[in-house]
C-alpha positions as CSV (number, residue, x, y, z in Angstrom):
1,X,0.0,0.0,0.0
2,X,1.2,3.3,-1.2
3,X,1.1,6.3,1.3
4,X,1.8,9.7,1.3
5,X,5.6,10.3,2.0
6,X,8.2,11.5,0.0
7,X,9.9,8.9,-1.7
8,X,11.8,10.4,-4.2
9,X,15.8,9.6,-3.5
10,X,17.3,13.3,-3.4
11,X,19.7,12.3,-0.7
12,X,21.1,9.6,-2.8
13,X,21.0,11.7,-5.9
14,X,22.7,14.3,-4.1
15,X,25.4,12.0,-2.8
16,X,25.8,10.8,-6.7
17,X,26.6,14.7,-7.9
18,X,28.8,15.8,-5.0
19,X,31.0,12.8,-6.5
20,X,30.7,13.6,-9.9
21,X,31.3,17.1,-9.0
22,X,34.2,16.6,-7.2
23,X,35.8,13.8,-9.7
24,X,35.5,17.2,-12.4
25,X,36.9,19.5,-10.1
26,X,39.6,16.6,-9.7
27,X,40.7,16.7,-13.1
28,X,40.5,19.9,-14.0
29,X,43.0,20.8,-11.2
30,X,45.8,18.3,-11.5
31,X,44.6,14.1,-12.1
32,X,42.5,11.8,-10.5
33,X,45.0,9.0,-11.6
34,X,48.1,10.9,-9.7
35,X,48.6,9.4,-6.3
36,X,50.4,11.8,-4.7
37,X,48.0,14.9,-6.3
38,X,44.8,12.8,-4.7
39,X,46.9,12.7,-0.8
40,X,47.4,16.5,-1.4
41,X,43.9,16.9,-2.3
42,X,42.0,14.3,0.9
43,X,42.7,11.0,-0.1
44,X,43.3,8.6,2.9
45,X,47.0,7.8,4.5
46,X,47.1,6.3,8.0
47,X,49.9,8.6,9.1
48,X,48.0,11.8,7.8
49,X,45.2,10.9,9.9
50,X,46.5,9.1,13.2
51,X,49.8,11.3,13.5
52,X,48.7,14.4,12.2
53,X,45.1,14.2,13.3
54,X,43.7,14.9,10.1
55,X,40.4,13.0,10.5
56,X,38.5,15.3,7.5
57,X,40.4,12.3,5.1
58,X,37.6,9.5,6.1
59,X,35.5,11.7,4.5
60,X,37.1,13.5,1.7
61,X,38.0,9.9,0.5
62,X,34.6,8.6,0.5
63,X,34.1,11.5,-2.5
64,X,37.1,11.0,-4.9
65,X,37.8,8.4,-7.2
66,X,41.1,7.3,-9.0
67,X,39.8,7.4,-12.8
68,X,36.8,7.5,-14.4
69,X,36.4,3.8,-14.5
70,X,36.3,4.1,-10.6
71,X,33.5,6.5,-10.3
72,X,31.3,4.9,-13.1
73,X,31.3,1.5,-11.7
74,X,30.8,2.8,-7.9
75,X,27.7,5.8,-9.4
76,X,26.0,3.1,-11.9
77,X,26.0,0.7,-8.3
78,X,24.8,3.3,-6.2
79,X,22.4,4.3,-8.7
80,X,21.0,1.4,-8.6
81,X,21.0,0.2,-5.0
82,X,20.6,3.3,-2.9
83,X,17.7,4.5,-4.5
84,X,15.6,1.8,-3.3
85,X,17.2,1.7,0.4
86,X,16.6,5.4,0.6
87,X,13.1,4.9,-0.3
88,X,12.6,2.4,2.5
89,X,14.7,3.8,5.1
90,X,13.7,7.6,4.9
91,X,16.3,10.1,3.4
92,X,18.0,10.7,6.8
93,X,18.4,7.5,7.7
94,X,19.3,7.0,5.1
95,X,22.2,9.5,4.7
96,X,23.2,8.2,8.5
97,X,23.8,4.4,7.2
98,X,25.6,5.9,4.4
99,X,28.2,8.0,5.8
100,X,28.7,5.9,8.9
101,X,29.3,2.4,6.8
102,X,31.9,4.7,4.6
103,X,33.7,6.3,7.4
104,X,33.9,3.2,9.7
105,X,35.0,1.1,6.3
106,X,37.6,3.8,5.9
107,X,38.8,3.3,9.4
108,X,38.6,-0.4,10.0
109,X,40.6,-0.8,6.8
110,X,43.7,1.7,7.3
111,X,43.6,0.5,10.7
112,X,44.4,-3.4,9.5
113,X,47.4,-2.1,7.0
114,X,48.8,-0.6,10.1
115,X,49.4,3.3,11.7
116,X,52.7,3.2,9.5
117,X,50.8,2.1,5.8
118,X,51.6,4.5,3.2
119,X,49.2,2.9,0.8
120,X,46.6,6.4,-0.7
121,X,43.4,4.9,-0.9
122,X,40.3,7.0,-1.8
123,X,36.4,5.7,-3.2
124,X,33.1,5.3,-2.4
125,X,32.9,1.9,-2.7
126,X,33.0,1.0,1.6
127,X,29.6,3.5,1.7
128,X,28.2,1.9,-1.0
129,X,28.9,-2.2,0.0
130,X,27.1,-0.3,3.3
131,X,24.1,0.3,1.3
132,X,24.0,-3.1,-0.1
133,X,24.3,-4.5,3.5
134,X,21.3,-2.3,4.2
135,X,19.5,-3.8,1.6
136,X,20.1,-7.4,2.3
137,X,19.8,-6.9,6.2
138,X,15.8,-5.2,5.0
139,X,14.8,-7.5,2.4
140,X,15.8,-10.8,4.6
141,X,13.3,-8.7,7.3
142,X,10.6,-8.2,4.7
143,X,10.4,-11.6,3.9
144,X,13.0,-11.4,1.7
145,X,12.2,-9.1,-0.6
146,X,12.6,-5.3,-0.7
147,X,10.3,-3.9,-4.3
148,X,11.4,-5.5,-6.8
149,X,14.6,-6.9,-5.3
150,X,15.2,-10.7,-3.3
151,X,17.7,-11.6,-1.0
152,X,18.7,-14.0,-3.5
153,X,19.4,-11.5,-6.1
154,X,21.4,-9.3,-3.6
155,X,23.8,-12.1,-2.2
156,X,24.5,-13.1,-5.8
157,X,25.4,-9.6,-6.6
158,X,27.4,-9.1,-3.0
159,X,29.5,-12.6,-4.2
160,X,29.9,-11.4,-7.5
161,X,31.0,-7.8,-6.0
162,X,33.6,-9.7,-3.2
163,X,35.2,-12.3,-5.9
164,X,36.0,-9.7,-8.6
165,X,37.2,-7.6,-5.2
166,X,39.9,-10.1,-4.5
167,X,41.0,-11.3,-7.9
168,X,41.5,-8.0,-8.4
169,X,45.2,-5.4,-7.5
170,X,44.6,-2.2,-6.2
171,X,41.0,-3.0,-4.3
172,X,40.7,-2.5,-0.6
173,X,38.7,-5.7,0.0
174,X,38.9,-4.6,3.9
175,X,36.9,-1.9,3.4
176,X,34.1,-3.2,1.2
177,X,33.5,-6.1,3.7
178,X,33.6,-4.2,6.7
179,X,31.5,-1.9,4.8
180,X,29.0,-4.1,4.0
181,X,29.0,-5.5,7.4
182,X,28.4,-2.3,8.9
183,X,26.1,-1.5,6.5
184,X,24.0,-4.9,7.6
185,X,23.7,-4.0,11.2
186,X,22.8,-0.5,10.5
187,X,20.3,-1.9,8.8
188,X,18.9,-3.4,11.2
189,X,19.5,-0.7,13.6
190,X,18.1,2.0,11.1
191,X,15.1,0.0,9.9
192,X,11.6,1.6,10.4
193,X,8.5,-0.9,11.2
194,X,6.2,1.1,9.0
195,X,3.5,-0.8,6.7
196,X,4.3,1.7,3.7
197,X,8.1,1.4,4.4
198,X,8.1,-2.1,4.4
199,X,5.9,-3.2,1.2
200,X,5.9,-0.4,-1.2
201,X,7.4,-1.6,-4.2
202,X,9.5,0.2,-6.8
């Protein structure tokens, strides 16, 4: 049963542009592909933020992208699997599942390469494995099925996601598993018991 509220994703539409936007501003200024341009510009380094306290880089990160391969596959995913999350959670809880599963994927994974890692890492992929947490942890409590999407389909996409993850160089597998974890719980956390939350479909 349909209801009233506002269920147009503008948070998740919003999220989308601030990437794109920065990504632009990215390579109009220097180059998304140059390491050492992306550190100078908020790209994640363990010493940077647990030696020099700059904690703005969890964030930052979660915005830029090395290449425009990166940012398509991570907007065309997001696209398609924060839409319907955002429709089910509510656009602020929304927002709160996505920045927390991206800053806490950030942090668990420069935490396991250690205080002294000087690996640049940057992407929104931790936030957006959060959202597909979120989406498995309210379609397996909606009888498996959020809209048009099944538990099924969303554990064959996670697999698929994880496996080309770790075949892969250059991925930080760390952070899209802890991010999806986290993602799961807040879920749960997050989740309203609403009858036009839980089986409107889209």
């Amino acid at each position: 049963m349909r209801d009233s509220i506002d269920r147009t994703a503008y948070v998740n539409r919003l999220l989308m542009a601030a990437n794109v936007i920065f990504f632009l501003y990215l390579e109009i200024a220097g180059s998304s592909e140059d390491a050492f341009f992306m550190y100078a510009k908020g790209a994640m380094l363990a010493p940077a933020v647990l030696e020099g306290k700059e904690y703005y880089r969890l964030v930052t990160a979660m915005f830029m992208h090395f290449g425009i391969g990166h940012l398509v596959n991570n907007m065309l995913v997001l696209f398609v699997m924060g839409e319907p999350l955002e429709q089910a959670l509510g656009h602020f809880r929304y927002l709160i599942l996505y920045f927390v599963s991206g800053i806490g994927a950030n942090w668990i994974s420069m935490m396991r390469r250690g205080a002294d890692s000087m690996v640049i890492s940057a992407g929104a992929s931790g936030a957006i494995f959060g959202v597909i947490g979120g989406l498995l942890s309210l379609a397996a409590l909606n009888k498996g099925r959020l809209g048009n999407l099944s538990t099924r389909q969303l554990m064959i996409m996670v697999l698929f996601s994880l496996y080309f993850g770790f075949t892969s160089t250059g991925v930080d597998n760390t952070a899209h598993v802890s991010g999806l974890i986290l993602g799961a719980i807040l879920g749960i956390l997050l989740h309203k018991r609403s009858k036009g939350y839980q089986t409107w479909e889209v």
